[in-house]
SERO-184635 format. One record per residue (C-alpha): residue in one letter; x, y, z. Coordinates in steps of 0.1 Angstrom, whole numbers, plus 2048, in hexadecimal, padded with zeros to 3 digits. Layout:
BEGIN
AXYZ
...
! end
This chain:
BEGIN
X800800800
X81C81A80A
X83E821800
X85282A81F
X85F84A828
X843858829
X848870849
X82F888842
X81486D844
X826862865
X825880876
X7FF88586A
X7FB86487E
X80B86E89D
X7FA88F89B
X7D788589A
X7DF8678B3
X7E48848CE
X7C38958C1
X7AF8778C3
X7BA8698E7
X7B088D8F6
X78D8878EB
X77386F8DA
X75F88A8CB
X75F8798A6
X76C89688D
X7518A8877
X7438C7864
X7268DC868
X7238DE88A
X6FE8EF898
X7109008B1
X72591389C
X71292F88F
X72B938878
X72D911863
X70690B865
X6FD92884E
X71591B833
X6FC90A817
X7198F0815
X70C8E783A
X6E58E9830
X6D68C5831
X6BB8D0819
X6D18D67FD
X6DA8B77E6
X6FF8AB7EF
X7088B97CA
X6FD8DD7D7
X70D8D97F4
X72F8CA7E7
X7308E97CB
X72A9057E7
X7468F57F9
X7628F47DF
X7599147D4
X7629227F8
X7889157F2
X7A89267ED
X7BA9157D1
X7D590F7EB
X7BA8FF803
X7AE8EC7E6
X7D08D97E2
X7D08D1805
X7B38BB802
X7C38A17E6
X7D58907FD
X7CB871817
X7D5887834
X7BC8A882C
X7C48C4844
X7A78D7859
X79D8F184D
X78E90786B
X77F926858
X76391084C
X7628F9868
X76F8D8858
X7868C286A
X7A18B1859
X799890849
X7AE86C844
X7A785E822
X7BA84282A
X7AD823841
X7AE7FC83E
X7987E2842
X7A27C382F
X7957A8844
X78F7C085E
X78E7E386E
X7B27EA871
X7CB806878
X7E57FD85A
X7D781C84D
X7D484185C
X7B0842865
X7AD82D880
X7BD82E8A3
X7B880E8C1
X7C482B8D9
X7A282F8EC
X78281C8F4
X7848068DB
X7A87EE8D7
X7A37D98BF
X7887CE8A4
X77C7AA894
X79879A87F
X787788869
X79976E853
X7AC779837
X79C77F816
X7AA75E803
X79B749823
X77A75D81F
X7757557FE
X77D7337FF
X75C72E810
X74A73D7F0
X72C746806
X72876B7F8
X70D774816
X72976D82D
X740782819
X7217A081F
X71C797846
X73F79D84D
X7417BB83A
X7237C984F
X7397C386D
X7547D5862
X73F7F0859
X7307F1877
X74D7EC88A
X76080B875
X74682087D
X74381E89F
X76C81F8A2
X762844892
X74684E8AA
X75C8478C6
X77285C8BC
X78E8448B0
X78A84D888
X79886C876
X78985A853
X76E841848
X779839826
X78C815824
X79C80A80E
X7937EA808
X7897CC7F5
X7A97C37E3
X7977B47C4
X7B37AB7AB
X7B67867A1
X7CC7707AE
X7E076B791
X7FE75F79B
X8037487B6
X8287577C7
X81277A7C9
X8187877ED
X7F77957ED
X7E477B7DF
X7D6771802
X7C4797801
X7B278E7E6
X7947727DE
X7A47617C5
X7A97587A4
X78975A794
X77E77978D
X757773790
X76276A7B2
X77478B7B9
X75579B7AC
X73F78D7C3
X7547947DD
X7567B57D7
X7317BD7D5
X7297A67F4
X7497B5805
X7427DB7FB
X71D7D7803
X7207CF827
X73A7E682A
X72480A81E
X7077FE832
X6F17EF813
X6DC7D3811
X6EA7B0806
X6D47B27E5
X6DE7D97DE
X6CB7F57DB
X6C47FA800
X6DC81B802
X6C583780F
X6CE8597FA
X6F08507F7
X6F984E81E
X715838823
X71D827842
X74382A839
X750827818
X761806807
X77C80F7E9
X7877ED7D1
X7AA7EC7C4
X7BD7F27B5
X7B17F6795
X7C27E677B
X7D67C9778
X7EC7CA799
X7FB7A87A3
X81F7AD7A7
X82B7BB7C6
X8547B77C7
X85C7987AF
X8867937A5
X88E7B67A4
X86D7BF793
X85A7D97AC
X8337E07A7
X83E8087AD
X84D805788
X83B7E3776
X8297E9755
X8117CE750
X8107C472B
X7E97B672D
X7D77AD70E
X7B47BA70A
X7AA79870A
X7B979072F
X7A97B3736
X7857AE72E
X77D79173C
X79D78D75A
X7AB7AC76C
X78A7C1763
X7697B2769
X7707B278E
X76F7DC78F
X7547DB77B
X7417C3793
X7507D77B0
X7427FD7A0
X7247F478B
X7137D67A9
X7237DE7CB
X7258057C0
X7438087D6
X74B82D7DB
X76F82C7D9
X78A81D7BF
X7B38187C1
X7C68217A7
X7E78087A4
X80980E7A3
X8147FD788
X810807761
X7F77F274A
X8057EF726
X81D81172E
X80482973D
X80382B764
X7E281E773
X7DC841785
X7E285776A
X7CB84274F
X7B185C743
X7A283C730
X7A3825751
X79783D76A
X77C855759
X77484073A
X770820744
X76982276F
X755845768
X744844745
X73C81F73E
X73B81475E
X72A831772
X740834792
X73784F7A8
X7508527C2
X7768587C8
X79584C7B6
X7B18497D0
X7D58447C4
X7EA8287D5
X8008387EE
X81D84C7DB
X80E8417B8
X8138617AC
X8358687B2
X83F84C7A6
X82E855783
X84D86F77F
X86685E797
X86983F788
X85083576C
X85D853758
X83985574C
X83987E755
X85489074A
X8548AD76F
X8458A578E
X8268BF783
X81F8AD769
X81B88C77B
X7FF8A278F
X7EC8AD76C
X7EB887760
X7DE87C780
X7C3892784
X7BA89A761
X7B787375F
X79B872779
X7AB86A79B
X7A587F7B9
X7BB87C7D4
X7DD8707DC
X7EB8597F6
X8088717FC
X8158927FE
X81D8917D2
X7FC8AA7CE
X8038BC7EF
X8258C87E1
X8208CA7BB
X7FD8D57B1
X8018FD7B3
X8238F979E
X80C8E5784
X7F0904785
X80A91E783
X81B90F767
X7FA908756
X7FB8E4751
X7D98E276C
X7BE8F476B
X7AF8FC78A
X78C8E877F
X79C8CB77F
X7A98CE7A3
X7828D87A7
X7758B5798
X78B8A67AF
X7808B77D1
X75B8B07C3
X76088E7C7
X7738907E8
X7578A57F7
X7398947ED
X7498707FB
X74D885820
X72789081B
X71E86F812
X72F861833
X71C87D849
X73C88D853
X7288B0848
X7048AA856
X70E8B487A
X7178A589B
X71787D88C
X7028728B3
X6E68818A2
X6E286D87E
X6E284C86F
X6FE83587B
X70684E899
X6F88358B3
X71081A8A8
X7298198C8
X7478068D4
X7317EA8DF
X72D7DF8B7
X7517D88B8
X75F7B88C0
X73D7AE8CA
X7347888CE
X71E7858AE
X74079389F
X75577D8A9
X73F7618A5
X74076D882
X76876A881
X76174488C
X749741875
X75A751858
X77D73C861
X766716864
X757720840
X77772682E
X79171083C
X7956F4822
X79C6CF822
X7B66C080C
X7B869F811
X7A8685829
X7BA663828
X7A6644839
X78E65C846
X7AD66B862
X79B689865
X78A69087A
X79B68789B
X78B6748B7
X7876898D9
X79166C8EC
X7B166B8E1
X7CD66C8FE
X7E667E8EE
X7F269A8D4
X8126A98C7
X80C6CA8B8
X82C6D989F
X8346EE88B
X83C718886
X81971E884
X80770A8A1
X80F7288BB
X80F7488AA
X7EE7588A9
X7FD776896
X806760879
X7DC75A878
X7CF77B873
X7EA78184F
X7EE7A484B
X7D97C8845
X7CE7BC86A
X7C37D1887
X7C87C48AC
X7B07A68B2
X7947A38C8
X7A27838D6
X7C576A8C9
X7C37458CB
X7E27328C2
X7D57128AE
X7E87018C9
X7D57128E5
X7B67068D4
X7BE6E08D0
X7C66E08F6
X7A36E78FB
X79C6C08EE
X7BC6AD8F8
X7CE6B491A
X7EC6A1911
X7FA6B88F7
X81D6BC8ED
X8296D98DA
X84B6E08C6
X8516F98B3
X8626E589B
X872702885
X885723892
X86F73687B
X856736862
X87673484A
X880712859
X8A571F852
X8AC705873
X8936E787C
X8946D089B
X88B6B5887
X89869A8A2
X88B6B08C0
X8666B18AE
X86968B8A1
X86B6818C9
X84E6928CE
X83A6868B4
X84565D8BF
X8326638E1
X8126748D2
X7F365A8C8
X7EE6778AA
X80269489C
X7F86B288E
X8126CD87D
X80E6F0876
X8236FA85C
X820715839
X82873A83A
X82275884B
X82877C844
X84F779842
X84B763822
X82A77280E
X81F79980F
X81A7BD802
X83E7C67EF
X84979E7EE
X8437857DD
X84A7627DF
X8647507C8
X85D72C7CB
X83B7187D2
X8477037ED
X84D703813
X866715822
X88870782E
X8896E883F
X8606E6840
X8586C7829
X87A6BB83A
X86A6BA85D
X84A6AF852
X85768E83E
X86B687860
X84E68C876
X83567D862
X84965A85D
X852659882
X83065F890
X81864489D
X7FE64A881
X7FD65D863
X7F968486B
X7EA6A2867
X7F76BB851
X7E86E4857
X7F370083F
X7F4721845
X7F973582B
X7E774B813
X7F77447F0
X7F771E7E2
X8137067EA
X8226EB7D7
X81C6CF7F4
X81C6B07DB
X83369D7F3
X8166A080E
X7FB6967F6
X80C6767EC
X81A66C811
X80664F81F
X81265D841
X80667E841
X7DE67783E
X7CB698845
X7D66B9836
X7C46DA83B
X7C76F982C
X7BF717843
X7C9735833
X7CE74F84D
X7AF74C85E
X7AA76A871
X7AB76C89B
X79174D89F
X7A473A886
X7BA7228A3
X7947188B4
X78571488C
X7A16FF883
X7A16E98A5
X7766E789B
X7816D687D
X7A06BB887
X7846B08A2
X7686AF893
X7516CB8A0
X7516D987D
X7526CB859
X7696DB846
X7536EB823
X76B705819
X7777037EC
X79870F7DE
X7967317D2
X7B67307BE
X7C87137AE
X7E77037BC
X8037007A7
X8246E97A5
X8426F97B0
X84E6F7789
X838711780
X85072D78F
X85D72876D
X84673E760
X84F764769
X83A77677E
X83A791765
X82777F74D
X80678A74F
X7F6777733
X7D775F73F
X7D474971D
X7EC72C71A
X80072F6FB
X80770D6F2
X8237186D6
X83D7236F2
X83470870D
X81F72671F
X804718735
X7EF734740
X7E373B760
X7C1735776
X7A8719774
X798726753
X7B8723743
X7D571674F
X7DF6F073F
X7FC6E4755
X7FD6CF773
X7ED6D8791
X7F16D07B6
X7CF6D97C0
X7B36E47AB
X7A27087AD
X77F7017C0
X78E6DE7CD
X7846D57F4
X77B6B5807
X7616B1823
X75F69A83D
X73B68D82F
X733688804
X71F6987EF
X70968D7CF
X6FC6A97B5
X6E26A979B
X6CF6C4784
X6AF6BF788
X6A26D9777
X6B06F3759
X69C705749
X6B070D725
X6C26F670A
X6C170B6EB
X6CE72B6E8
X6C97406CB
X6E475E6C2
X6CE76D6A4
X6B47746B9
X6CB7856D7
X6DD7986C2
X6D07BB6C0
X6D87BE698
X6C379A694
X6E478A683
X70377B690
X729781682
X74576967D
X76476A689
X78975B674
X77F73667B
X75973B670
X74773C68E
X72C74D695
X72876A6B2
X7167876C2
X7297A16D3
X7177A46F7
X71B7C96F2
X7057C76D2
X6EB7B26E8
X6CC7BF6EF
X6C87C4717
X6A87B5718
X6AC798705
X6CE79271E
X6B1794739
X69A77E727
X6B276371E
X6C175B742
X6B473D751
X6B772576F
X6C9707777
X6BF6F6797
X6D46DA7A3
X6CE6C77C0
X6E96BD7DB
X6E569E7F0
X6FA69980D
X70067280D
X71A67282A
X71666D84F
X71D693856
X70C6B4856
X71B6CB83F
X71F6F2831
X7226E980D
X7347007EC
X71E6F37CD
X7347057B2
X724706789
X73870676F
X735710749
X7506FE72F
X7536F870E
X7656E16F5
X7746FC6DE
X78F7106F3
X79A71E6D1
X7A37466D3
X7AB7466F8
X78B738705
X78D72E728
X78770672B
X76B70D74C
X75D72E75C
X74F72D77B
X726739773
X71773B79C
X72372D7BF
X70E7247DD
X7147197FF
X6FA70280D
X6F86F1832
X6ED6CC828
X6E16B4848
X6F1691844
X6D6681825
X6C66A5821
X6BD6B17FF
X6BF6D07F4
X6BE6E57D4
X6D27057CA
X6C771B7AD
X6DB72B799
X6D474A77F
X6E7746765
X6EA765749
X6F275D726
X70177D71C
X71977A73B
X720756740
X72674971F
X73B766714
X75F76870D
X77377F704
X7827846E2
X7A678F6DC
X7987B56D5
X78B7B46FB
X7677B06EC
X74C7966FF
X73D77F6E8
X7287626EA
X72F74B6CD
X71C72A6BF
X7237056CA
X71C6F16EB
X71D6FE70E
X7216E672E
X7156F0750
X7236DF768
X7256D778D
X7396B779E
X732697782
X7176A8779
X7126BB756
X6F66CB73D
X6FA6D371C
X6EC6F170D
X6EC6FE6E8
X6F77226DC
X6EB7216B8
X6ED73E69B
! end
């Protein structure tokens, strides 16, 4: 998020710490007992918010306008408005990685959720909205106490996980960018106080403010000498359209988030922030976003200081904000904008565009509607935070996404009544390694060790490694302890040392002497044992998958601060594991391929073989939406209700075209919209569970197609459901599925097309063909 050095953000911090630990009045404008604000028409609740914004800015020296394009927005006391902190955090989580937010007061710490690549894996999409809620709830009552000097996060990271050594990839939902869509209207829903179905926004009154990024194509962070602050993505429009863009599209046009990141990096030489095309044609014009374009902290500068894109600092300044983006994470505006209107390059209207959009995002958040005790949201106090049905929530959220990867004789799970345990590994005693990072304090930490004590007295514990880097490993020491256990259990994978923001990873496998002490440990215990990763990105564990000793393997992400008790649930039984891979796991030969190649088709010609479920043809350790359960499950459409599709008579012109190999098409964007309503239809398949325990089910539906010709991608995820199924319970999910968005692809001119010849929808064995004629 930041580059460091940045000391003027650091004293900003310390600053308002002092302000905000004298007092928990929550900052505001347009106070009733300030004669001199309340007759300002920019304080007059009768006014629209664009009325009011436009009074406003036309109050403001040019020199008080530039101070309000930066994250850290001085007060300005003449008209009564405080100073404002565009930048806050809340990933999986209110947290204080940002300048917002201060545990200095009431209020300590805030719901740690699990991190995002453990939430998804759970594909349940109303869970994704109820913990969204609870951050929003929980953000803004960390402001009415006092403890907020912003309410805009900056969060969902939506970009897809394209690359499995990404160090961020455990921000993000995945790989599938339906997925990331989802998330982000579930997600950014919850968050701004709407309803789960949408819509449910009253006047445009947020209860704080949600902001995806970062927008476009970001997922290299610090690769082999290759830094995201300089990176120019070469994307084809192809990879665009239907990859790195539909999640910003799902994230502004369904979830209507009110805030967007602009990335660091460059996409096919132009600098994400300073893309006139990216930010006001495509977000603003075609997509109809209507709030505020942040930049990535120090985005700007870096436009001059090292992309080379802007020829003098002022003119970094004029692309950026003739571009459409609105404020910068930084001081790059602060210090360069009046040297960019003097020498002409700026005209003071554009600086006016972007303080409109500043403004109105502050109304829209009440921070101008008077003393906030008084309105909507202003009775939400410190009692919201860290409440129980929050942190039940956190259980909840880390049962529903921890995933089971292999189940040998039925091992898992453990008997209660066994005498005896050993617990190893880095991982079983840190409960800092669960929460992963953009993470505030916790309301609670419990070690995964702490929690299996709770079922077997006679635990052992070694560490096993003298880090997470397993640079030294008692193997002997953790071997002896493993001899006297009746069943073993290690905790091994990453932590933040080995996968984050500004590093990424360059192998697939564990580190150090991990698999080492595992092999050892596994052949000398008693009975074959149980292997639990933590780790966000995928690991190449092919040595665990084939060893008859190790028997259980879990994957558990970083599952947040009730991840140790979810994860004990599971190993004994009091849970059954339901969770799907969001992301594929790939053999450690695929570091091979450079991180820098961005390309999602396979090119068969040079050996390249793509990336993601939908296209990538090489070996795989596990599959993307792959997961066991400790009961089985049968599946069966029982009812759809299409199996001829007709292009001619979608097509608005009532013909089709052809493309080079003769095939017949209909650009979506030369569909009619009602005949893309009138031709989506239902598939409803019913899930039996045929095992001996109750279970949360993912029923995942898939689209494919024989012909992968012109980059086509072999499956496509179409819907995802999560169902709770009592042992020989029946139940049946419905799925919508749209024509003119499922059984599109992309051309290599970034169009969407739906072209002739079979589809297959398909879920588990189970399949349905379906016939898109001229």
């Amino acid at each position: 998020m930041r580059l460091s050095g940045s000391l003027h953000l650091l004293l900003c911090l310390t600053l308002t710490s002092l302000i905000l630990t004298e007092s928990t009045q929550p900052p505001f404008a347009c106070d009733s007992s300030k004669p001199a604000t309340k007759s300002y028409p920019f304080c007059k609740l009768t006014l629209p918010i664009p009325a009011r914004v436009k009074d406003l800015v036309s109050r403001l020296t040019l020199d008080e306008k530039i101070s309000q394009l930066v994250n850290t927005a001085p007060a300005i006391p003449r008209l009564g408005i405080p100073a404002y902190e565009w930048w806050s955090e809340a990933l999986h989580g209110v947290s204080n990685a940002g300048y917002g937010i201060f545990f200095n007061g009431t209020i300590k710490s805030a719901t740690s959720f699990p991190q995002v690549i453990l939430t998804a894996a759970s594909f349940d999409a109303r869970l994704w909205y109820r913990i969204g809620q609870a951050i929003g709830l929980e953000a803004r009552a960390v402001y009415n106490q006092g403890q907020a000097n912003g309410m805009t996060f900056w969060a969902p990271n939506i970009n897809v996980f394209r690359d499995p050594r990404w160090g961020r990839g455990q921000e993000t939902p995945g790989e599938d960018p339906l997925v990331s869509g989802k998330y982000a209207i579930s997600y950014v829903r919850g968050v701004q106080g709407d309803t789960f179905q949408g819509g449910g926004i009253k006047d445009g009154h947020l209860q704080a403010s949600a902001c995806c990024k970062h927008f476009t194509a970001y997922d290299l962070d610090h690769w082999k000498g290759v830094s995201r602050f300089g990176y120019d993505a070469k994307v084809t429009k192809q990879d665009l359209a239907d990859t790195y863009q539909p999640p910003f599209q799902s994230c502004i046009q369904h979830a209507q988030a009110s805030g967007i990141m602009c990335a660091y990096n460059r996409v096919n030489g132009v600098p994400n922030c300073a893309d006139y095309n990216l930010l006001s044609n495509i977000a603003r014009n075609q997509w109809g976003f209507q709030g505020y374009i942040t930049s990535d902290c120090d985005a700007v500068s870096i436009i001059y200081d090292v992309h080379k894109y802007a020829k003098t600092p002022e003119d970094a300044v004029a692309e950026v904000l003739k571009a459409g983006m609105d404020v910068n994470c930084g001081s790059y505006l602060k210090n360069h904008t009046k040297s960019a209107v003097q020498k002409k390059k700026l005209l003071e209207s554009d600086i006016d565009r972007a303080l409109t959009n500043l403004f109105t995002m502050r109304m829209r958040l009440g921070l101008f509607n008077g003393n906030p005790g008084s309105l909507p949201y202003g009775s939400i106090g410190p009692d919201q935070v860290c409440s129980k049905p929050h942190q039940d929530l956190a259980l909840e959220a880390a049962r529903s996404g921890i995933v089971l990867l292999k189940n040998s004789a039925k091992l898992l799970p453990l008997k209660k009544t066994i005498s005896s345990l050993a617990v190893i590994g880095p991982n079983a005693n840190s409960a800092y390694t669960l929460v992963g990072n953009y993470a505030g304090p916790p309301c609670k930490s419990v070690e995964p060790l702490k929690a299996l004590q709770t079922y077997v007295k006679n635990t052992m514990y070694h560490k096993g490694c003298n880090f997470v880097n397993c640079t030294t490993a008692s193997i002997n020491e953790a071997v002896e302890i493993a001899k006297k256990a009746d069943y073993v259990v290690l905790f091994m994978g990453l932590d933040q040392t080995e996968e984050r923001e500004d590093f990424d990873r360059v192998d697939l496998v564990l580190p150090g002497q991990q698999q080492a002490l595992i092999t050892a440990v596994a052949k000398a215990a008693k009975k074959p044992v149980v292997l639990v990763l933590i780790c966000g990105g995928p690991v190449d564990i092919s040595f665990a998958k084939r060893d008859l000793k190790i028997g259980g393997i879990l994957w558990g992400g970083y599952p947040g601060e009730s991840g140790g008790i979810a994860l004990a649930e599971i190993i004994f039984g009091d849970h059954n594991p339901g969770g799907k891979l969001p992301m594929t796991w790939y053999p450690k030969e695929f570091i091979k391929i450079p991180m820098t190649d961005m390309r999602m088709r396979p090119d068969p010609s040079s050996g390249y073989p793509g990336r993601t479920y939908r296209f990538y043809t090489g070996r795989k350790v596990y599959r993307f939406g792959y997961g066991l359960s400790y009961t089985t499950y049968s599946y069966e459409f029982t009812s759809v209700k299409l199996n001829k599709l007709f292009l001619t008579q979608m097509s608005s012109t009532g013909s089709t075209l052809q493309n080079s190999d003769s095939v017949h098409y209909t650009s979506v964007t030369e569909t009619r919209t009602e005949s893309c309503e009138k031709a989506k239809f239902s598939a409803t398949v019913r899930v039996q569970n045929r095992g001996e325990m109750d279970g949360k089910h993912v029923v995942l539906l898939f689209v494919k197609q024989n012909d992968v010709a012109n980059g086509k991608p072999m499956k496509q995820l179409v819907g995802f459901e999560s169902v709770e199924t009592k042992v020989g319970e029946r139940s049946e999910v419905e799925f919508v599925v749209s024509p003119c968005e499922h059984f599109t692809t992309a051309n290599e001119e970034g169009l969407m097309v739906i072209e002739e010849g079979i589809r297959y929808l398909y879920v588990g064995d189970q399949q349905y063909p379906i016939s898109v004629l001229r």
